[in-house]
C-alpha distance (Angstrom), angle and dihedral (degrees) to the residues before:
residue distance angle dihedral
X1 . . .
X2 3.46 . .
X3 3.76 97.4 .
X4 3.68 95.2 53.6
X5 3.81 91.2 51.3
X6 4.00 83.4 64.9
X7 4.19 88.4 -112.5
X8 4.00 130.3 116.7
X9 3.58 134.9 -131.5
X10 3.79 111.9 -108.3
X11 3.47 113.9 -136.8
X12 3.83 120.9 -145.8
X13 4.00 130.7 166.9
X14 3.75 92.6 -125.9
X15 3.49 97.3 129.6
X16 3.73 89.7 54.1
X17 4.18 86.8 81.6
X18 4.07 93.9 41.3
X19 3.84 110.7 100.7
X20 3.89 120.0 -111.5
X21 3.71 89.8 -100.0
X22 3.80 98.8 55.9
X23 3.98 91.3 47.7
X24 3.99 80.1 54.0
X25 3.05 93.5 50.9
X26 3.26 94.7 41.9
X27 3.80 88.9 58.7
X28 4.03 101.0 49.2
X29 3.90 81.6 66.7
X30 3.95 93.4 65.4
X31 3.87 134.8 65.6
X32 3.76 98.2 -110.6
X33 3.85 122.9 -130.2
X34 4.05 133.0 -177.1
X35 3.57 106.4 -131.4
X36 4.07 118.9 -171.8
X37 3.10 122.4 -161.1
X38 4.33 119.4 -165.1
X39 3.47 138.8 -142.6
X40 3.84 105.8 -108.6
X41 4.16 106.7 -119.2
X42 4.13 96.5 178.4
X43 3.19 125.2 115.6
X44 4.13 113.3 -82.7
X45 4.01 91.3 -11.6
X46 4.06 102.0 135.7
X47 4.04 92.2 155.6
X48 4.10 120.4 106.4
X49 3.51 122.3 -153.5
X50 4.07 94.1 -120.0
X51 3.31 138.3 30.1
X52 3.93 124.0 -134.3
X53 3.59 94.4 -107.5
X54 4.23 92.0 48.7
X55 3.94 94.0 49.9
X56 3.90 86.0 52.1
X57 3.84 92.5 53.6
X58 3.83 92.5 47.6
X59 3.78 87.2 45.3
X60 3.80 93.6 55.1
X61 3.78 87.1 50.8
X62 3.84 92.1 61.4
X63 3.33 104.5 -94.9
X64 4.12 128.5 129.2
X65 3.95 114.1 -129.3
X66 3.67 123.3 -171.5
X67 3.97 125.9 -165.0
X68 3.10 123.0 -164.3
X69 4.34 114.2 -133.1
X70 3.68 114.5 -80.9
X71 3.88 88.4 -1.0
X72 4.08 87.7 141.3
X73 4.02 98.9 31.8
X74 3.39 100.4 109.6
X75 4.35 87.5 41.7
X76 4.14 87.8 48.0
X77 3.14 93.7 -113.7
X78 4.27 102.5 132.6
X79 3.81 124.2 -155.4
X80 3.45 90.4 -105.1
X81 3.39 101.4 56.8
X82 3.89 91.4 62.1
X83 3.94 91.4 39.1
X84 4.00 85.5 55.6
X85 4.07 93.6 51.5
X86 3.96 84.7 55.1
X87 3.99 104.3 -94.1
X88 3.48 131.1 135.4
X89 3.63 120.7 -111.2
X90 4.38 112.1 -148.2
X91 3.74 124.8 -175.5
X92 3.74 94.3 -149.5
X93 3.86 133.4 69.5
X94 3.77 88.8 -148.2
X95 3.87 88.2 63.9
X96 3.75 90.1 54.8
X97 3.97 94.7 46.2
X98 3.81 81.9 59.4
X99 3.63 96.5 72.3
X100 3.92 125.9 98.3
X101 4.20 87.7 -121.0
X102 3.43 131.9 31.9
X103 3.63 120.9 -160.5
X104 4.32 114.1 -161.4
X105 3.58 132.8 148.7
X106 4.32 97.8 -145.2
X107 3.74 125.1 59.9
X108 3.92 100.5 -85.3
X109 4.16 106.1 -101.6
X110 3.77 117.6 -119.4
X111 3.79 91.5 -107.3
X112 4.06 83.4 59.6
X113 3.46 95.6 47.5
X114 4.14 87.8 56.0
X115 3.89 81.4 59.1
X116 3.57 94.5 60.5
X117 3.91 118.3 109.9
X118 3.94 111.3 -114.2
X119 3.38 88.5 -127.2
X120 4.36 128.9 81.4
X121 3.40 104.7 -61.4
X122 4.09 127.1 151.8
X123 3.35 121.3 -134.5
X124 4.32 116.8 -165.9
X125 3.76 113.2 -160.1
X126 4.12 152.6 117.5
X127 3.87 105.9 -66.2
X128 3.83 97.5 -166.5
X129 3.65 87.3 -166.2
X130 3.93 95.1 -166.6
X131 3.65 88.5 60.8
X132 3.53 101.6 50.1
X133 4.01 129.2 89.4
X134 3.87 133.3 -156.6
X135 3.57 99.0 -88.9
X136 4.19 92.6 57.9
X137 3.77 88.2 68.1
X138 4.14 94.7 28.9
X139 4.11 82.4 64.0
X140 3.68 93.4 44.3
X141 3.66 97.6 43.6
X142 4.21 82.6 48.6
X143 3.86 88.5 53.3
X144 4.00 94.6 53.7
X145 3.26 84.8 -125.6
X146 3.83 129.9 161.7
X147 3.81 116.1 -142.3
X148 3.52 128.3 -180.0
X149 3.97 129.0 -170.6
X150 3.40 112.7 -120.1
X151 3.95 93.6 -152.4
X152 3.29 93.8 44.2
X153 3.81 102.0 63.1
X154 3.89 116.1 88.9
X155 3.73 134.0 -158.1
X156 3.85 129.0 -128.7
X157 3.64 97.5 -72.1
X158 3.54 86.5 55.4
X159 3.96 96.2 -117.5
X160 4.05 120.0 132.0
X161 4.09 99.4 -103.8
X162 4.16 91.4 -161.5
X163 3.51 91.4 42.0
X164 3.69 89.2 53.6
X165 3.77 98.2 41.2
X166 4.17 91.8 58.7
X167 3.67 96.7 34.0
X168 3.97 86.5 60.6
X169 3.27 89.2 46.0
X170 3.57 105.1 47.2
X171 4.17 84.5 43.1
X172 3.61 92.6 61.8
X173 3.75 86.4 40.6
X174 3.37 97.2 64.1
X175 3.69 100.3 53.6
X176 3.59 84.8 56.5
X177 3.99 97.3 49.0
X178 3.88 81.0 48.2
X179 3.85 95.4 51.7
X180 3.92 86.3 43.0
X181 4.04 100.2 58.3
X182 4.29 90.6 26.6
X183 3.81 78.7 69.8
X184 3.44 105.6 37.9
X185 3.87 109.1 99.8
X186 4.30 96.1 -150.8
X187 4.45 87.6 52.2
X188 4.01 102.8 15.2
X189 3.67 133.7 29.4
X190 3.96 99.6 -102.6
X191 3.51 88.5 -98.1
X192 3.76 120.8 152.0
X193 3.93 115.4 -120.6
X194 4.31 114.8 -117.5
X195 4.01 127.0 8.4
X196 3.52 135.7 -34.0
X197 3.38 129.4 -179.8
X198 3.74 117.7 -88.0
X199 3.84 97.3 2.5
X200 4.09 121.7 81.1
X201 3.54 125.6 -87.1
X202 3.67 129.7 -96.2
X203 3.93 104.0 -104.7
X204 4.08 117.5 -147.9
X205 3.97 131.7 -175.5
X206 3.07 118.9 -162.5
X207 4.04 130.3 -160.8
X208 3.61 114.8 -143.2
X209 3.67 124.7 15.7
X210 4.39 100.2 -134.4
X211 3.62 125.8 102.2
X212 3.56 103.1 -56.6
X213 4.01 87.0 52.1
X214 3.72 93.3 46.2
X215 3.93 93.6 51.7
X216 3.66 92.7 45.1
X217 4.16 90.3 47.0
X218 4.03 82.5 49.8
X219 3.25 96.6 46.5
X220 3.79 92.8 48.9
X221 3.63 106.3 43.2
X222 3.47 80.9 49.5
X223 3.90 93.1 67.0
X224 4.39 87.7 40.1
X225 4.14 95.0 -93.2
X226 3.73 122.6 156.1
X227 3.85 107.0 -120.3
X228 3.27 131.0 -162.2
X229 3.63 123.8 172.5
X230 4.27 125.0 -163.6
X231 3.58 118.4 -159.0
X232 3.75 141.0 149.7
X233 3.57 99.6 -137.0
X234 3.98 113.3 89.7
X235 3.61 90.7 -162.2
X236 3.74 92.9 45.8
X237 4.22 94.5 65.6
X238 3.27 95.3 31.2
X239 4.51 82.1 58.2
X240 3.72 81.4 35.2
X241 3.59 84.8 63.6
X242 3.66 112.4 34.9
X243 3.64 87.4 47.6
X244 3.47 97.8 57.0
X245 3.97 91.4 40.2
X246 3.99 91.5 -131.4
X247 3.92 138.3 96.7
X248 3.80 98.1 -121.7
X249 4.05 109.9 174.5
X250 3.63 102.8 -90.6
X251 3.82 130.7 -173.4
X252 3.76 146.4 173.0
X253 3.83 118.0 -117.4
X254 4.24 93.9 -73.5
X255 4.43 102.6 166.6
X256 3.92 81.9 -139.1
X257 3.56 106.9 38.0
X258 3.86 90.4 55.3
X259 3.90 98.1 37.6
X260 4.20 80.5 56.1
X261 3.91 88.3 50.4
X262 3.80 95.0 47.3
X263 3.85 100.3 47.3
X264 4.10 82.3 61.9
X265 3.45 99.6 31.5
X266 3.98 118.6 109.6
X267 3.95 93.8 -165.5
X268 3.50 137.4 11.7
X269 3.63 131.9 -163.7
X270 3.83 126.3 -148.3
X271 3.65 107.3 -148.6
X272 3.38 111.8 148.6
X273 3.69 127.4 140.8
X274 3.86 91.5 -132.8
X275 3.86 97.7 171.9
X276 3.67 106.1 38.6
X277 4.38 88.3 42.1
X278 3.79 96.9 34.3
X279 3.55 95.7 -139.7
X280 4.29 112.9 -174.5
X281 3.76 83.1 -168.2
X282 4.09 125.9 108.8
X283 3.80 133.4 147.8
X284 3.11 115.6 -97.6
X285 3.70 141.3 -117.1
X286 3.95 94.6 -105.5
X287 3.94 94.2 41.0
X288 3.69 81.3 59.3
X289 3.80 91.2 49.9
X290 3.90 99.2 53.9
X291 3.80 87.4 48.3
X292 3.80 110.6 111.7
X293 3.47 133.6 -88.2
X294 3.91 110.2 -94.2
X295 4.05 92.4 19.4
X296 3.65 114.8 144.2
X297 4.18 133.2 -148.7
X298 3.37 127.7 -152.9
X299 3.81 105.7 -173.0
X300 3.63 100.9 -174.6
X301 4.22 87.0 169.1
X302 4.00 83.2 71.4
X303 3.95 93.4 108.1
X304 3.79 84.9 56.1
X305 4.17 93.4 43.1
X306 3.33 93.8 -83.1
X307 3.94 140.7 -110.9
X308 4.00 101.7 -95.4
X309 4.14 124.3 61.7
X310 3.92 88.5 -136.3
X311 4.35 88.7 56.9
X312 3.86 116.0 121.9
X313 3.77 119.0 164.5
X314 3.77 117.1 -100.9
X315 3.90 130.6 179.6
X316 3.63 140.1 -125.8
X317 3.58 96.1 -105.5
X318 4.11 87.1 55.6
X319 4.06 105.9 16.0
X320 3.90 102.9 159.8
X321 3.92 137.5 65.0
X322 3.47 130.1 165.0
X323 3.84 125.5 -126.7
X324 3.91 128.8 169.5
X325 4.32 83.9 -4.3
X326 3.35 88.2 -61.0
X327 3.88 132.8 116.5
X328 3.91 123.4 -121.2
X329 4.21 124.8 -163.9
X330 3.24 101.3 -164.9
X331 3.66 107.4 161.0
X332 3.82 124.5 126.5
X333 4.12 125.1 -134.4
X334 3.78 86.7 35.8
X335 4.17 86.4 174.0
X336 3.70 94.6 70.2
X337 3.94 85.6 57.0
X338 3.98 75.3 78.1
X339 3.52 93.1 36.2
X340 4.17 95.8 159.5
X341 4.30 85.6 53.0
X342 3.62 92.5 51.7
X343 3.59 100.3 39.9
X344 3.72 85.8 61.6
X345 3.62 92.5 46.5
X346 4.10 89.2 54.8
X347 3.93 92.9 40.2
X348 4.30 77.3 57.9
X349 3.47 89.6 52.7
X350 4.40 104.6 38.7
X351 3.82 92.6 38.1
X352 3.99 102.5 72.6
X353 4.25 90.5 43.4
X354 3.44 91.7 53.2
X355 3.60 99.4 43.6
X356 4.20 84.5 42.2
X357 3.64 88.0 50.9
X358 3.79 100.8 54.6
X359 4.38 79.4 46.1
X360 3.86 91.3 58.7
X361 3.93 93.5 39.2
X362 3.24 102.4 -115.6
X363 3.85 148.4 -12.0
X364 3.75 104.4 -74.3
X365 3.88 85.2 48.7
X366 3.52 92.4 51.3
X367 4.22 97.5 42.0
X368 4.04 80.3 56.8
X369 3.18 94.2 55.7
X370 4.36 106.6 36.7
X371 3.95 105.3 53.9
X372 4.28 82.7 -174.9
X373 3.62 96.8 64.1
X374 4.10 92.4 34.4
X375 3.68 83.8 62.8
X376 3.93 90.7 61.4
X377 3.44 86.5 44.7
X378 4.17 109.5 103.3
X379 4.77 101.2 163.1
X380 3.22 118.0 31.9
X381 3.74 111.1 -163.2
X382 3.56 88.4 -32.4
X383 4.09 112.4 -37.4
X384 3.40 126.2 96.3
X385 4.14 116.0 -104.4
X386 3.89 104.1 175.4
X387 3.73 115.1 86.4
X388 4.16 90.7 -157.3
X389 3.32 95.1 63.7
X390 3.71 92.5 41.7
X391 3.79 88.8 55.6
X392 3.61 91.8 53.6
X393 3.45 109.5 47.6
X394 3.79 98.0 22.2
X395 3.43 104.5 -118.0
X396 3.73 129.3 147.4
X397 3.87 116.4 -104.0
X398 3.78 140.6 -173.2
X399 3.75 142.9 -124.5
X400 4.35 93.8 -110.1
X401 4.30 83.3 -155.4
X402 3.76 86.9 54.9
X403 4.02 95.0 37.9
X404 3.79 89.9 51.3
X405 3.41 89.0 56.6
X406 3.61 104.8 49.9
X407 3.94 87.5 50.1
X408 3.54 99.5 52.1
């Protein structure tokens, strides 16, 4: 599969010029599936599943896709541009909840999951398993439904490929959130983000040193910043680094060394992975306090607590606070604050498992057959297959290698 060989589809508009009968054609050839695809109704999501150009690929390889109305509005993606590339535009959710998959980017609600067809369907989405209770996966298990975790499934270099997708994103976002309020006269000090000839440079710490830290460092020394990234992982900086073919100032987690970096800093980043590394560590309130006047954080750790003492959680709609005189971005999901960007980046991602799917015939086929996307998966048709959430909730779960084998 195309994913797991770390490549992307490339979408064209050939079929655009073929005549009606060769797309039909075209289409007799494939094992056909009905994919819906929802309107998102959390909180601050703005991303869809596909873009135009990917439901018109998977459409002129036989397959039926459903949209619902205004599913890619707030991504700029109109109706008509999905009705063009051949999908079907519905004005009800219960239409989409119909369809054999459903594609979503946020943990389906409970009032979606009623939608859902008691009959084996498969659901793609976010699981946000911290978030969820028992009854989420009761209802699902109920439905015979198979659901699979988007950011759970990894590729053959055994890396997350969502994860990776939105953490570059939201790394390269935050440079540019930085740059945005550095300048801004009301939150910053009107000063201009990166080098310029004759006048100091822009100085940046950065907390953590994974993707989100190498994307903002890129992003950053691209525009002439000083970076400096703290981390406690050796390895990590030394990756940092290599990766980024340049010998940034890098440092472990010294109380000195950073409260030195911050009182000169003009932006700092907060990128740590604070769940999967379990780092205790946060700046404090008084680091905050001798930061300069005009300084700005980005603490794009927020959705797991976040990286600085003086974090709370803001939203799109009202991002910014000020604290100390200095600036705080505290709003989770940064990626779908580039919502068009990171549609394309999941389109990348769903387009080659659906279009591997309808190759296998079928889901169960294809689970056999893709241990990275098996890993993501947590029900199949309606048992549990993920011993965490079996520990936590205490309920009884399933060997999937066993399951698989029973069913088919």
């Amino acid at each position: 599969m195309d994913l797991h060989k770390g490549k992307f589809i490339k979408f064209t508009d050939s079929n655009k010029y073929l005549p009606q009968e060769e797309i039909l054609e075209k289409k007799g050839n494939k094992n056909s599936l009905t994919i819906g695809v929802p309107k998102e109704i959390s909180f601050q999501e703005s991303r869809i599943a596909l873009a135009p150009q990917a439901a018109g690929l998977l459409v002129a390889n036989g397959h039926k896709i459903l949209i619902e109305t205004g599913a890619g509005k707030a991504a700029h993606f109109p109706d008509k541009e999905y009705s063009d590339a051949g999908a079907l535009i519905v004005s009800t959710s219960d239409e989409i909840y119909k369809s054999d998959i459903i594609l979503k980017i946020a943990p389906p609600t409970f009032n979606e999951l009623n939608l859902l067809k008691n009959t084996k369907q498969t659901i793609f989405s976010s699981l946000n398993f911290a978030g969820q209770n028992i009854d989420f996966f009761k209802k699902l298990m109920l439905k015979k439904t198979t659901a699979i975790s988007i950011e759970n499934i990894k590729d053959n270099s055994d890396s997350y490929p969502i994860r990776l997708s939105m953490s570059e994103i939201a790394g390269t976002s935050a440079i540019l959130i930085a740059s945005e309020y550095l300048s801004n006269p009301n939150y910053g000090k009107g000063s201009l983000l990166g080098g310029f000839p004759g006048v100091t440079p822009t100085e940046i710490v950065i907390l953590g040193a994974g993707t989100v830290a190498e994307f903002a460092a890129r992003a950053a020394l691209g525009l002439g910043a000083v970076v400096k990234v703290f981390d406690n992982s050796i390895y990590k900086l030394r990756k940092i680094q290599n990766n980024l073919n340049s010998r940034i100032f890098t440092s472990i987690f010294q109380p000195t060394v950073l409260r030195k970096a911050l009182k000169t800093a003009d932006v700092a980043i907060g990128a740590l992975n604070i769940a999967e590394d379990n780092y205790p560590f946060i700046v404090s309130d008084d680091m905050v306090q001798q930061m300069k006047y005009g300084s700005v954080i980005v603490d794009v750790s927020i959705d797991q607590g976040g990286c600085f003492e003086t974090s709370h959680v803001t939203t799109h709609s009202n991002p910014v606070y000020k604290k100390y005189d200095v600036t705080h971005y505290c709003v989770p999901n940064i990626p779908s604050r580039v919502p068009h960007t990171a549609s394309y980046a999941l389109s990348n991602f769903f387009t080659p498992i659906i279009l591997e799917i309808g190759e296998k015939g079928g889901v169960g086929n294809f689970l056999k057959s893709d241990k990275g996307t098996r890993n993501g998966c947590y029900i199949y048709n309606g048992t549990l297959i993920d011993k965490n959430i079996s520990n936590r909730f205490n309920i009884p779960y399933q060997d999937i290698e066993l399951l698989m084998a029973a069913f088919h």
